[in-house]
C-alpha positions as CSV (number, residue, x, y, z in Angstrom):
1,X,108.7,98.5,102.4
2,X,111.5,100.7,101.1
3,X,114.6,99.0,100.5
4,X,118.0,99.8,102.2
5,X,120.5,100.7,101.0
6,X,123.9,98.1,100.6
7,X,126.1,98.2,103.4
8,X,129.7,99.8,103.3
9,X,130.8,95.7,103.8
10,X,128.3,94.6,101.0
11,X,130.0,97.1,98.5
12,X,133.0,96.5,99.3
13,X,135.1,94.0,96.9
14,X,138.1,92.8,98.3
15,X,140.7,90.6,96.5
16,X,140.2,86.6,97.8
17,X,143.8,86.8,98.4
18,X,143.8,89.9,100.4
19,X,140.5,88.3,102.5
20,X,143.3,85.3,103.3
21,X,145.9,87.2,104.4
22,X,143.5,89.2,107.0
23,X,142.3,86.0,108.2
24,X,145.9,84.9,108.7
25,X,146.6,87.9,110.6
26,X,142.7,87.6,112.7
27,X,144.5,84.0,113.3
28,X,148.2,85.1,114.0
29,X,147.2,85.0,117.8
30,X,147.1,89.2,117.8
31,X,144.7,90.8,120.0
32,X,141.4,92.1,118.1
33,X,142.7,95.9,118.2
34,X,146.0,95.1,117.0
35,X,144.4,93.3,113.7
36,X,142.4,96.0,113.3
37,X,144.8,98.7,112.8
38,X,146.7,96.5,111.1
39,X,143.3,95.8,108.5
40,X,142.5,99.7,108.9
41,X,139.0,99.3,110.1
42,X,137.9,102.3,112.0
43,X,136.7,100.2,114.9
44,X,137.4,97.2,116.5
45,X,134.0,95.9,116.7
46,X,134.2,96.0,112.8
47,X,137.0,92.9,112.5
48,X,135.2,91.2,115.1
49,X,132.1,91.0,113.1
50,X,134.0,90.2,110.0
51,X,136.8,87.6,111.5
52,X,135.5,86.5,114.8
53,X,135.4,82.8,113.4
54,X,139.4,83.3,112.7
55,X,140.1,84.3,116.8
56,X,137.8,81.5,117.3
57,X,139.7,79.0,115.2
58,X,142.9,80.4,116.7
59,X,141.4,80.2,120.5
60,X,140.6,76.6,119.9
61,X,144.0,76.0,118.3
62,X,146.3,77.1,121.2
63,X,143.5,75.4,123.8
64,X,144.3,71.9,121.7
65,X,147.8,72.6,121.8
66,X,148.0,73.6,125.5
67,X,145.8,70.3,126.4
68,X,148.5,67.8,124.0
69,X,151.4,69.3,125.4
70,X,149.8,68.5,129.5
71,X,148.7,65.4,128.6
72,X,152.3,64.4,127.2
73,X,153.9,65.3,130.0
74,X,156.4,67.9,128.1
75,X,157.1,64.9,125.6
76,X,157.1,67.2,122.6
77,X,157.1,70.9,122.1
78,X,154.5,73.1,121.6
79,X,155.8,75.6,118.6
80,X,155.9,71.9,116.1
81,X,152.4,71.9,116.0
């Protein structure tokens, strides 16, 4: 079995910090094309590999937040959370 060769991801080195911030964006609430021309990935499919756990955690977020601020009847507002 001839090995392969590393992946353009698995050569890659990117700063922890930078990684952060690109999951802040991927959680921002930005469509998946709009983070990645912002991240400068030459297709879309690419961030979504890379961050789809981030629009996950940001799906969930707004779903929770959506759901509290029904079930409170309008009690509180939603941009505190």
């Amino acid at each position: 079995m001839v090995p392969r060769p590393p992946s353009a991801c698995a050569r890659a080195r990117v700063c922890p910090r930078a990684r952060q911030a690109r999951g802040r964006l991927a959680q921002s609430g930005l469509d998946p094309v709009g983070v990645h021309r912002q991240m400068g990935h030459a297709r879309p499919s690419i961030t979504m590999d890379l961050y789809v756990h981030e629009f996950e955690t940001a799906r969930r977020r707004d779903h929770v937040t959506d759901r509290l601020t029904a079930a409170l009847g309008g009690l509180i507002e939603s941009d505190k959370f």
